[in-house]
Backbone as CSV, one residue per row, in Angstrom:
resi,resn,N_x,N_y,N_z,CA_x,CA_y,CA_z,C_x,C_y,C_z
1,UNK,0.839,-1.211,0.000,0.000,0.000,0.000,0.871,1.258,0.000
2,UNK,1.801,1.031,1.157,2.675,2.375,0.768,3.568,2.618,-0.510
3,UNK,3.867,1.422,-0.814,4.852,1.693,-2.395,3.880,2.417,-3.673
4,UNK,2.512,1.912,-3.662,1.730,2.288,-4.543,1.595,3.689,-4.393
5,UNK,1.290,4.208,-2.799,1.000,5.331,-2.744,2.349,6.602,-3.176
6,UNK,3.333,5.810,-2.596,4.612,6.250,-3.362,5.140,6.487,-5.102
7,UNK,4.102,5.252,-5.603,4.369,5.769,-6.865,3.454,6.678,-7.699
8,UNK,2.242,6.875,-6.766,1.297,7.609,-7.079,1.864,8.827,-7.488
9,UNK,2.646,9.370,-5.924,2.941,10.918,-5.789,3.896,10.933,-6.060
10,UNK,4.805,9.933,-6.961,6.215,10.338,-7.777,5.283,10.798,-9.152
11,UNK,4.117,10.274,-9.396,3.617,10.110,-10.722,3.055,11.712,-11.059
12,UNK,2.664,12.048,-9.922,1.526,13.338,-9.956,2.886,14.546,-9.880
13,UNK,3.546,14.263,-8.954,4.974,14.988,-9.156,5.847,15.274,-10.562
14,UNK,5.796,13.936,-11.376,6.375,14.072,-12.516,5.384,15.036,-13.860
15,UNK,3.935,14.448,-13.731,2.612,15.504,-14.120,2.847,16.388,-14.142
16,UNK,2.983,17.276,-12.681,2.700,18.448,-12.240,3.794,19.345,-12.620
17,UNK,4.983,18.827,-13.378,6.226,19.584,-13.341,5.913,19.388,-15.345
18,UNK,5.271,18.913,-16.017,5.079,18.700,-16.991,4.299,19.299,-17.516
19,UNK,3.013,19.572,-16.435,1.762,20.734,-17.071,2.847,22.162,-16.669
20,UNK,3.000,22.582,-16.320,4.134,23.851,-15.672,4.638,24.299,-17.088
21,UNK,4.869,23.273,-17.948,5.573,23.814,-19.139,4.778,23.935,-20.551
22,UNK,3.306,23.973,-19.721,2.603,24.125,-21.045,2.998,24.892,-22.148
23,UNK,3.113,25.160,-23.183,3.623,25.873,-24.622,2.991,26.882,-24.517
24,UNK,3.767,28.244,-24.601,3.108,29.483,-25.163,3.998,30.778,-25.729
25,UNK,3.718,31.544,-25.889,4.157,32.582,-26.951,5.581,33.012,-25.784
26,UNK,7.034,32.160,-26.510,8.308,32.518,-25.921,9.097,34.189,-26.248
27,UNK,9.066,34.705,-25.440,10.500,35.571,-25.604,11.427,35.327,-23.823
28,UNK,11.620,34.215,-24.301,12.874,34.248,-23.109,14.374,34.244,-23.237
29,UNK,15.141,33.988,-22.059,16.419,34.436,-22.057,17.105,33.857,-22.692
30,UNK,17.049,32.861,-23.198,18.165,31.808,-23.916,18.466,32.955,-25.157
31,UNK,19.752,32.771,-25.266,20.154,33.580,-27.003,18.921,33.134,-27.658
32,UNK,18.417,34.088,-28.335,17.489,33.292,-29.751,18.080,33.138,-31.072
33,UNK,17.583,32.342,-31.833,18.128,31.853,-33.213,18.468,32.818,-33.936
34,UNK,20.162,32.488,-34.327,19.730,34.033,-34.955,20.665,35.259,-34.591
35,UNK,20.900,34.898,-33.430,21.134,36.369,-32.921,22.989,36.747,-32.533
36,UNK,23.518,35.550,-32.525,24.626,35.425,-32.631,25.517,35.676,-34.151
37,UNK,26.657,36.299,-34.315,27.420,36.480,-35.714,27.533,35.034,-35.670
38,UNK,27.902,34.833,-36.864,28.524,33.316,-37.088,29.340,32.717,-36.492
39,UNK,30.432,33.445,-36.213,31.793,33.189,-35.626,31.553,33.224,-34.522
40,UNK,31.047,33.559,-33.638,30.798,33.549,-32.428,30.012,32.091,-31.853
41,UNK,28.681,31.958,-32.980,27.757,30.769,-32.887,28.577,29.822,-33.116
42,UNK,29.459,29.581,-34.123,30.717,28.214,-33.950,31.526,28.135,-33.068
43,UNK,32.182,29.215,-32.491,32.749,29.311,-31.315,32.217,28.776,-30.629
44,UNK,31.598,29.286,-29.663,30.765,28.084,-28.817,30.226,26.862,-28.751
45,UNK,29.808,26.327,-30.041,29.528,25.095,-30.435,31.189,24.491,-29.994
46,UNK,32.151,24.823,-30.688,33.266,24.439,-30.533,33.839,24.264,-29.058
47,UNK,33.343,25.645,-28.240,33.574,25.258,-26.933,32.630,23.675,-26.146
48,UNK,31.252,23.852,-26.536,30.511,23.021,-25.785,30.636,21.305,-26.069
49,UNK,31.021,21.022,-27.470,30.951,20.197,-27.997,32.150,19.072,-27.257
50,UNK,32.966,19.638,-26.794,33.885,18.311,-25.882,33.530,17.578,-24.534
51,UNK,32.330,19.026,-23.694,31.732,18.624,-22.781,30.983,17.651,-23.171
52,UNK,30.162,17.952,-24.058,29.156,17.132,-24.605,29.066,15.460,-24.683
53,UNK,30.654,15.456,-25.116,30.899,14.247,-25.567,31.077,12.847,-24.343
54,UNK,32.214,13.772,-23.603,32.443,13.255,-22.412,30.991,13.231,-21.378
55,UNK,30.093,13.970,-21.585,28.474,13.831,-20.878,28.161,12.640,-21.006
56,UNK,28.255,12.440,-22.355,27.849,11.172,-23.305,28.227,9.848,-22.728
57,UNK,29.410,9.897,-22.485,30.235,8.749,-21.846,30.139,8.328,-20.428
58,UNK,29.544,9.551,-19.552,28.857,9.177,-18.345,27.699,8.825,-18.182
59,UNK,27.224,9.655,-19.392,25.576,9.033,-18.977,25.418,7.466,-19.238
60,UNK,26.279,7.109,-20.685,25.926,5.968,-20.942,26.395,4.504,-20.203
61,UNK,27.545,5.281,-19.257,27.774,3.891,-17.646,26.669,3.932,-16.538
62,UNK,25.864,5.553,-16.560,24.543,5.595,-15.892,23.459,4.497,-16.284
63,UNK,23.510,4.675,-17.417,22.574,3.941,-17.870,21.887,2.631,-17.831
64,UNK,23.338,1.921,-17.495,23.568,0.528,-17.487,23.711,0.137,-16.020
65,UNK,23.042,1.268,-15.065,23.092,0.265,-13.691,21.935,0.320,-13.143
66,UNK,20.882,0.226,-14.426,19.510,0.091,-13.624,18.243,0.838,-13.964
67,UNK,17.069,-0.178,-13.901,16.107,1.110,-13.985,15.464,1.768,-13.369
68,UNK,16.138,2.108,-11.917,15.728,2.512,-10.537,16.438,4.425,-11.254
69,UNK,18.104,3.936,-11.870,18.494,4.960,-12.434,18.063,5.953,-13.263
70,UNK,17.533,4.785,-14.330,16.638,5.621,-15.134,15.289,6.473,-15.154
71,UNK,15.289,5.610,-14.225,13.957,6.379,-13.230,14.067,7.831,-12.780
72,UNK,15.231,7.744,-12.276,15.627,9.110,-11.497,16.599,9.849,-12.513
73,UNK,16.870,9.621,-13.736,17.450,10.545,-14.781,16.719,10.995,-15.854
74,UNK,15.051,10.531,-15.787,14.102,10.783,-16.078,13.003,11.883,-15.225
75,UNK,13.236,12.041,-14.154,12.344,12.805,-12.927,13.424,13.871,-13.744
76,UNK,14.503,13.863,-13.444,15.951,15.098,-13.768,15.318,15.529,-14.394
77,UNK,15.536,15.068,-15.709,15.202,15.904,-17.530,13.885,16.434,-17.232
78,UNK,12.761,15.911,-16.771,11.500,16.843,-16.277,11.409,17.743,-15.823
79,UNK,12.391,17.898,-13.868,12.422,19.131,-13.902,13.329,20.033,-14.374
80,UNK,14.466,19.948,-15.049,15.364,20.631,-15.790,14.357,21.034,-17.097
81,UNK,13.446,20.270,-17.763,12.696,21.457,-19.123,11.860,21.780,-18.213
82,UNK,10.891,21.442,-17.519,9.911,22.639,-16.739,10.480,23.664,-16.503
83,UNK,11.375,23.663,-15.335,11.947,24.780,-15.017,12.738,25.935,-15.520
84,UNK,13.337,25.573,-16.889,14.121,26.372,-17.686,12.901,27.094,-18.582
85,UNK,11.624,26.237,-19.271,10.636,26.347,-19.985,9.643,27.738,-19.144
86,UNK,10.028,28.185,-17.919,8.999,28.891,-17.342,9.733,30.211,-17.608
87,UNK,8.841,31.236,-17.900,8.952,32.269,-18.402,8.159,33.255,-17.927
88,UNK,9.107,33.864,-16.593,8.756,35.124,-15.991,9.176,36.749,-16.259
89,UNK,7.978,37.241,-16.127,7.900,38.915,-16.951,9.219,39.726,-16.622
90,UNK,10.508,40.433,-17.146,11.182,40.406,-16.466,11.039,42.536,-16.796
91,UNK,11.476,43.819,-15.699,11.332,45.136,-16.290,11.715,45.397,-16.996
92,UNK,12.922,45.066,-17.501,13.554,45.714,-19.216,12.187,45.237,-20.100
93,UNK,11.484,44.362,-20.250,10.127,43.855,-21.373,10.713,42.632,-22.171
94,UNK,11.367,42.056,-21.068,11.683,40.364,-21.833,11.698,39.548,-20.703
95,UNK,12.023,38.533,-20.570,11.617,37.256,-20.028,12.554,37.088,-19.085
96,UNK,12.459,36.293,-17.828,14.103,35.625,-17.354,13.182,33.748,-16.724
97,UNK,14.396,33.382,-16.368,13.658,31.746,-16.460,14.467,30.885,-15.646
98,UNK,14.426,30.121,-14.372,15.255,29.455,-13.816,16.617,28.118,-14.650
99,UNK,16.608,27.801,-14.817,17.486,26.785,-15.349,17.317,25.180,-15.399
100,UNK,17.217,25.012,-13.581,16.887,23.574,-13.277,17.822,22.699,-13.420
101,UNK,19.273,22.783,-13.166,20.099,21.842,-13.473,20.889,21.247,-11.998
102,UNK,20.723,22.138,-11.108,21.181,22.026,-9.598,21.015,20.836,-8.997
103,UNK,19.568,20.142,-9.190,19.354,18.931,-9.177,19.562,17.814,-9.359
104,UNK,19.809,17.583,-11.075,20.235,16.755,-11.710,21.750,16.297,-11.540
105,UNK,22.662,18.068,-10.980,23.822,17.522,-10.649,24.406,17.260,-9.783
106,UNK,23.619,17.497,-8.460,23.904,16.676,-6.896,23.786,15.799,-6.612
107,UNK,22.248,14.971,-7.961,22.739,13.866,-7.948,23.179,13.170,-8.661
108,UNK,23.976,13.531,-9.810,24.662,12.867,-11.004,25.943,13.158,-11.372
109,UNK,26.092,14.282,-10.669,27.606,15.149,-11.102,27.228,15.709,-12.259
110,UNK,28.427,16.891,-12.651,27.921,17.921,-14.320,27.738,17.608,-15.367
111,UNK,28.818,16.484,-15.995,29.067,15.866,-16.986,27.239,14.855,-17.469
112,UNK,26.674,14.288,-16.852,25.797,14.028,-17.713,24.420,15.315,-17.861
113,UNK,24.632,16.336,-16.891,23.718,17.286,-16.914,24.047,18.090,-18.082
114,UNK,24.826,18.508,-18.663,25.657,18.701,-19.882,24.646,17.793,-21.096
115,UNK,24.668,16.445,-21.079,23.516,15.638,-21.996,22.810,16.658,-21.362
116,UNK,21.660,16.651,-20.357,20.112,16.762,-20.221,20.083,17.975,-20.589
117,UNK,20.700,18.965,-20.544,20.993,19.979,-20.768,20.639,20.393,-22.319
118,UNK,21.566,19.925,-22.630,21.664,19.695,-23.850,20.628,19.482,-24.807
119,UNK,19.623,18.390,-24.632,18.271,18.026,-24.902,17.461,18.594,-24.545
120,UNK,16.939,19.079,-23.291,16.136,20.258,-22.862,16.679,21.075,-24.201
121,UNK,17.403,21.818,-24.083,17.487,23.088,-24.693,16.855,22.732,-26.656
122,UNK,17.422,21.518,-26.911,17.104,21.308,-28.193,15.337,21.173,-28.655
123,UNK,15.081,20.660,-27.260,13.445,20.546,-27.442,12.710,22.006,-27.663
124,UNK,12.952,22.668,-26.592,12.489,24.329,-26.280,12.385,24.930,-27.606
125,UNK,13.543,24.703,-28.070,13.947,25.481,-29.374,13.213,25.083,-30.295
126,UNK,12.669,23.748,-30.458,12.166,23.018,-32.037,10.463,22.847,-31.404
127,UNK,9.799,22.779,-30.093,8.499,22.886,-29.435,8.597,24.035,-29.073
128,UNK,9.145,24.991,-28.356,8.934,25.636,-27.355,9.370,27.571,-28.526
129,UNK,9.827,27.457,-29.050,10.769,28.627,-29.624,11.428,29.183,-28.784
130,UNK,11.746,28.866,-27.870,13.539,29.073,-26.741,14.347,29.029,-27.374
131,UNK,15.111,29.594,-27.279,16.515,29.726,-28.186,16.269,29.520,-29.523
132,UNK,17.123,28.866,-29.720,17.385,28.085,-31.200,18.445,26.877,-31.519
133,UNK,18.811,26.973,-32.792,19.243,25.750,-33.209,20.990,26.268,-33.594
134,UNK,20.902,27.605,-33.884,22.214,27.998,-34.418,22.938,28.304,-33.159
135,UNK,22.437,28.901,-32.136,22.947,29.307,-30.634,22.719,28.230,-29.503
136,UNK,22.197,27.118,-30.255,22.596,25.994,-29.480,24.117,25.785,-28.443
137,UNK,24.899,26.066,-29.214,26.165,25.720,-28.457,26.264,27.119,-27.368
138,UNK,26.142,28.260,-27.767,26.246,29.422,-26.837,25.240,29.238,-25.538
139,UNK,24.022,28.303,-25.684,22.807,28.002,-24.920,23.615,27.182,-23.702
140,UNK,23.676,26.236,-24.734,24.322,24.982,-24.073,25.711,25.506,-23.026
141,UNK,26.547,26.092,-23.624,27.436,26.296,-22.791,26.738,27.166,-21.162
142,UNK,26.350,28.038,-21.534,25.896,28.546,-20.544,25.023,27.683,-19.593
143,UNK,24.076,26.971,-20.134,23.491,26.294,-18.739,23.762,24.646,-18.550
144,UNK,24.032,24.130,-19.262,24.475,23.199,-19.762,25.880,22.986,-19.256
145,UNK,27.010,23.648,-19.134,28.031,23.138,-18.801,28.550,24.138,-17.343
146,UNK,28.771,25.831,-17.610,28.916,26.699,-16.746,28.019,26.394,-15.363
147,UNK,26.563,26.058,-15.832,26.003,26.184,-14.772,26.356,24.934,-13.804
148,UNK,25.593,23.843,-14.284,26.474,22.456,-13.460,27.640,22.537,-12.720
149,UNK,28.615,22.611,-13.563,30.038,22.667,-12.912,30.423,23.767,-11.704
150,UNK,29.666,24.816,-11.861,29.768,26.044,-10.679,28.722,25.138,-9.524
151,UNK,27.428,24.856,-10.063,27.250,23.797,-8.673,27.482,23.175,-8.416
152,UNK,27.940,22.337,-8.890,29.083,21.292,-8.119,29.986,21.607,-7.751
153,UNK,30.780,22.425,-8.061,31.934,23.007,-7.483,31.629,24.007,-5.545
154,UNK,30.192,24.283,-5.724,30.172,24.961,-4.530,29.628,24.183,-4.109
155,UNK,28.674,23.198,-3.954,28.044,22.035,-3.678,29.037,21.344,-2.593
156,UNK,30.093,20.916,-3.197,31.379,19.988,-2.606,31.982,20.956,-1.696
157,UNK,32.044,22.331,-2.134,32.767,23.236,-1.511,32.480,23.537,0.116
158,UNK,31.122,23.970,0.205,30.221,23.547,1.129,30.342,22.703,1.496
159,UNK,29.887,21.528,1.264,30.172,20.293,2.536,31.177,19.885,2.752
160,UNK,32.334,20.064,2.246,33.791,19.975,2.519,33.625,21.195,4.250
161,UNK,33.105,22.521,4.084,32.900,22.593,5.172,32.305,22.648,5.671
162,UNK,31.730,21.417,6.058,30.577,20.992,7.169,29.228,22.009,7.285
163,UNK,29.094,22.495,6.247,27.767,23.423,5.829,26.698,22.208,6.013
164,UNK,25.407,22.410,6.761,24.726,21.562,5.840,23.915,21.603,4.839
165,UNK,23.691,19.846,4.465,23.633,19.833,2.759,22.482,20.673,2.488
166,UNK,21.669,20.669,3.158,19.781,21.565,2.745,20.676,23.004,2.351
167,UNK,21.621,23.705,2.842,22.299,24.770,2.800,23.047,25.091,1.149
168,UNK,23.872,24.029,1.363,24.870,23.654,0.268,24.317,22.975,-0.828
169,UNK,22.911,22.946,-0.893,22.349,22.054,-1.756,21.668,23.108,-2.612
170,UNK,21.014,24.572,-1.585,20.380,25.607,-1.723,21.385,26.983,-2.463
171,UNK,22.481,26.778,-2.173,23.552,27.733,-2.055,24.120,27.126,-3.932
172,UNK,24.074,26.051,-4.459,24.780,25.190,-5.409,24.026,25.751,-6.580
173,UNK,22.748,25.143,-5.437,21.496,25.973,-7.178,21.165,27.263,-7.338
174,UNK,21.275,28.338,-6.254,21.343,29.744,-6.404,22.348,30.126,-6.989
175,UNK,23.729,29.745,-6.775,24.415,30.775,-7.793,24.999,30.222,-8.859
176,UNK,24.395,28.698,-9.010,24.719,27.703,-10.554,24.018,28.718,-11.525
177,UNK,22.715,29.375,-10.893,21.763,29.817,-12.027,22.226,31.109,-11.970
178,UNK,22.872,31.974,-11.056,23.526,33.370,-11.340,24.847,32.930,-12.518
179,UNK,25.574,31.855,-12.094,26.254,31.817,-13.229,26.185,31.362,-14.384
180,UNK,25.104,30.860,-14.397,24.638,30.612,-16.009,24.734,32.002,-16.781
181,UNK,23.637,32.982,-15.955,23.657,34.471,-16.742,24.918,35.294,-16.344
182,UNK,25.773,34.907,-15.917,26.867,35.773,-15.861,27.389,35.230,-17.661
183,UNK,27.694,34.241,-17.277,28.475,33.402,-18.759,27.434,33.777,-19.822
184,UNK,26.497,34.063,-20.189,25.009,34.463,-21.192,25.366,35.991,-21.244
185,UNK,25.736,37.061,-20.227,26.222,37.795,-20.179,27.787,38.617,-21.011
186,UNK,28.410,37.335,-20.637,29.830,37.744,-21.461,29.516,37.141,-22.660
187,UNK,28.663,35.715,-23.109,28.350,36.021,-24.387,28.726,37.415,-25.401
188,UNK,26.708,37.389,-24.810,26.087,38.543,-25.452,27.992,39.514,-25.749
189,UNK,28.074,40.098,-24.308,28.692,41.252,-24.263,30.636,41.244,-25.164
190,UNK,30.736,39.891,-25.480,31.713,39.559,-26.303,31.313,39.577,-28.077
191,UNK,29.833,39.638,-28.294,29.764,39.365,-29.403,29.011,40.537,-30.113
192,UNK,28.894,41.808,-28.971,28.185,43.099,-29.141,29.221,44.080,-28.383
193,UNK,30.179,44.148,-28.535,30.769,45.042,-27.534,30.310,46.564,-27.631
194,UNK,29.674,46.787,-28.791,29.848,48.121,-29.338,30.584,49.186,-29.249
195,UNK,30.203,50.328,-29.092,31.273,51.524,-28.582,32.510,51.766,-27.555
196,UNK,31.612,51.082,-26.421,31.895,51.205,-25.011,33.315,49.991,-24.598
197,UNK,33.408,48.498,-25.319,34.176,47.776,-25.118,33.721,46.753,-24.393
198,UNK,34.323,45.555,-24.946,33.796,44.658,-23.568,33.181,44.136,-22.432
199,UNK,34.014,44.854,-21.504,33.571,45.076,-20.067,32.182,45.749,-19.740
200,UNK,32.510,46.959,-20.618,31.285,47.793,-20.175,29.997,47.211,-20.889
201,UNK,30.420,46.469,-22.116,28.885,45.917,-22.385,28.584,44.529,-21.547
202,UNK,28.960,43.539,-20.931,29.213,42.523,-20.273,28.502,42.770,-19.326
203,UNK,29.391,44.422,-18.347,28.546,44.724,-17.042,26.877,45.201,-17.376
204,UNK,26.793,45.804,-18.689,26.019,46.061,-19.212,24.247,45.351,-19.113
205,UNK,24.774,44.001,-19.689,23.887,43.126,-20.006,23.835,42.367,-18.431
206,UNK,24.519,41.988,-17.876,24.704,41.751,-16.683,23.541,42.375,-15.628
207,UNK,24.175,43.999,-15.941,22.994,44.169,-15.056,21.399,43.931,-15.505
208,UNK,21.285,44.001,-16.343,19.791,43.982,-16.818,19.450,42.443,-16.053
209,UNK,20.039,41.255,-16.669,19.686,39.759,-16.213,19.162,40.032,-14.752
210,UNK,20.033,40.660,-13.789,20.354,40.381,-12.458,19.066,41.010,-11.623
211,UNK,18.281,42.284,-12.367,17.026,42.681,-11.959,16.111,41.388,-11.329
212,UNK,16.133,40.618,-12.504,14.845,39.602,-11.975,15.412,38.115,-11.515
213,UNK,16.618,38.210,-12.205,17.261,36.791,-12.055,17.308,36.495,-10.479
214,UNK,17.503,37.285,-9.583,18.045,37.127,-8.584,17.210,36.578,-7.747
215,UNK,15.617,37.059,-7.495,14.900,36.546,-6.957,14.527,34.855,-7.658
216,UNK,14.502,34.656,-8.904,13.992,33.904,-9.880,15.296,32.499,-8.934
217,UNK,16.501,33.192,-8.908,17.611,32.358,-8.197,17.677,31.524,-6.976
218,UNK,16.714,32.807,-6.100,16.436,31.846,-4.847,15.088,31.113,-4.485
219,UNK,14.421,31.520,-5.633,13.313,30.378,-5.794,13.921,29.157,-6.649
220,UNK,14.846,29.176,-7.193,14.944,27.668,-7.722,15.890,27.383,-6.618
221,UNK,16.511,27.969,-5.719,17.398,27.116,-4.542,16.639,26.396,-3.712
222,UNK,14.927,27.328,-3.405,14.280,26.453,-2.611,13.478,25.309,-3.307
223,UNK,13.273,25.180,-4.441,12.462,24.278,-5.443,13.573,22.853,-5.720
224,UNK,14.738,23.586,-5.312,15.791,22.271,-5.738,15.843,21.675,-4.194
225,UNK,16.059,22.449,-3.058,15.899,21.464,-2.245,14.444,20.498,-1.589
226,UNK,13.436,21.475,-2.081,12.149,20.690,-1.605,12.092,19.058,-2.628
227,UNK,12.320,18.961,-3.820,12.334,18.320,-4.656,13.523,16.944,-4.329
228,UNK,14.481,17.634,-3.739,15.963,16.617,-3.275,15.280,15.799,-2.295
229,UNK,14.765,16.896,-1.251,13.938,16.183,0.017,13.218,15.627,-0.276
230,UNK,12.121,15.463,-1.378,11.134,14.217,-1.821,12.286,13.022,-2.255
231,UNK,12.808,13.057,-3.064,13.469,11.965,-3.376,14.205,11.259,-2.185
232,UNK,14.420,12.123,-1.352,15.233,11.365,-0.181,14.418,10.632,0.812
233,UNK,13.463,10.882,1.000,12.124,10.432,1.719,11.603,9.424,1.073
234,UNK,11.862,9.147,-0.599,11.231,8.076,-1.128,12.352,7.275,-2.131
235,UNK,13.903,7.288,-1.291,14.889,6.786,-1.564,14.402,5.178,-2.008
236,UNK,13.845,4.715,-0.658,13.376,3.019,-0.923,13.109,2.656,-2.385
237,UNK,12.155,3.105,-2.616,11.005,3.205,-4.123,12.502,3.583,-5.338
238,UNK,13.434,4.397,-4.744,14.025,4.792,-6.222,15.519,4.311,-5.927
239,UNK,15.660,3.381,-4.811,16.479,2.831,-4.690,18.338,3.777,-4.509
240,UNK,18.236,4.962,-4.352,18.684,5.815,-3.786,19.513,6.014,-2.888
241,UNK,20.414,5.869,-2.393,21.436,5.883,-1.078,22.615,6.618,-1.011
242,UNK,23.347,6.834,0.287,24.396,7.856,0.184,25.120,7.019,-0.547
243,UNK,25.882,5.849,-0.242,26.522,5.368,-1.602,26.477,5.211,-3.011
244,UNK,25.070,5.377,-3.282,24.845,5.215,-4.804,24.725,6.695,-5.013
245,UNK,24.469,7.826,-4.351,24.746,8.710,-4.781,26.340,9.104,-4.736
246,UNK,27.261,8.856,-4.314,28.501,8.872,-4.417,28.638,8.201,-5.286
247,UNK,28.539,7.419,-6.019,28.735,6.108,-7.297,28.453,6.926,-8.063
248,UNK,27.310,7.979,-8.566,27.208,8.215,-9.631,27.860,9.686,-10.171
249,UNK,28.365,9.912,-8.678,28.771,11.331,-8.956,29.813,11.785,-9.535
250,UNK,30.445,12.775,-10.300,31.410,12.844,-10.749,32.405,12.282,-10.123
């Protein structure tokens, strides 16, 4: 009785993060198609494309230890497109949008969030009109590889000192998703410098993101740990443990 009821409210959980992303008229933050010079849009492809590969190669030893795994690298990719897919009003008169990758990589490490990443973003773009297909790699890098790796990096950093994890778990996904738009930031501001130079367009664009991003930031810190805490509560069912989460982690 309790496993059923357990898979009930994994089921309505996985639903409920699925209606969230119903389809509608996008102008959000991802670069849009398009909007990058050429050289810049290969650039980045060029940057993202090694992460990519090596993603590839983790996910696919993930893959093969189970379908308790797949289970739970499937919940991931759900809330990673819900959450990136939501599109809040931002004052400049464009969009800003959480990310959702904080999750996927506390408990998987960066490298396969890099895949989910990756796929989210390709879907958005070809269902959703998020981004696109040519700024794929500029997309990708930014949340897709920057973001992961900065949470994990403070993630570990944190509990290395005895922070606790609800803290360091909260702290990983708040400023994974500030640094997504920092890196979306030097994009832009590398591939528009205009008059001013660099820096000043960088800080430029920077500040605009940071208006709405910021709050948008510490609502996905608390959405990533309420979500960690379900899974940990229904570890049994998804077969889940501090060791197997150390197993899969980078």
């Amino acid at each position: 009785m309790k496993q059923q009821r357990e898979k009930r409210n994994f089921g309505l959980l996985v639903l409920g993060l699925l209606l969230v992303a119903a389809p509608s008229a996008a102008s959000a933050m991802h670069i849009m198609e398009g909007y990058l010079p050429k050289g810049w849009a290969l650039f980045w492809f060029a940057m993202f494309i090694p992460f990519f590969v090596l993603g590839l190669r983790k996910l696919n030893k993930l893959m093969h230890k189970g379908k308790d795994i797949k289970l739970l690298l499937g919940l991931v990719a759900a809330f990673t497109f819900c959450l990136s897919a939501l599109k809040i009003p931002s004052v400049v008169g464009r969009c800003s949008h959480p990310t959702g990758v904080g999750l996927g990589t506390v408990l998987f490490g960066p490298l396969p969030m890099v895949v989910i990443g990756a796929v989210v973003l390709l879907m958005q773009a070809l269902l959703l009109a998020h981004g696109g297909l040519t700024t794929l790699g500029a997309n990708g890098f930014s949340m897709a590889v920057a973001g992961p790796f900065a949470t994990y990096g403070i993630y570990k950093l944190l509990t290395k000192l005895n922070v606790s994890k609800k803290w360091a778990l909260f702290m990983g996904a708040f400023l994974g998703d500030l640094v997504t738009y920092a890196v979306t930031s030097t994009q832009l501001g590398l591939a528009f410098p205009g008059t001013e130079g660099f820096s000043v367009a960088i800080a430029k664009y920077l500040s605009i993101f940071m208006l709405t991003q910021l709050p948008i930031a510490v609502g996905e810190g608390i959405l990533t740990v309420l979500v960690y805490n379900w899974i940990v509560e229904n570890k049994d069912q998804l077969q889940l443990d501090a060791d197997q989460e150390k197993e899969v982690s980078l």
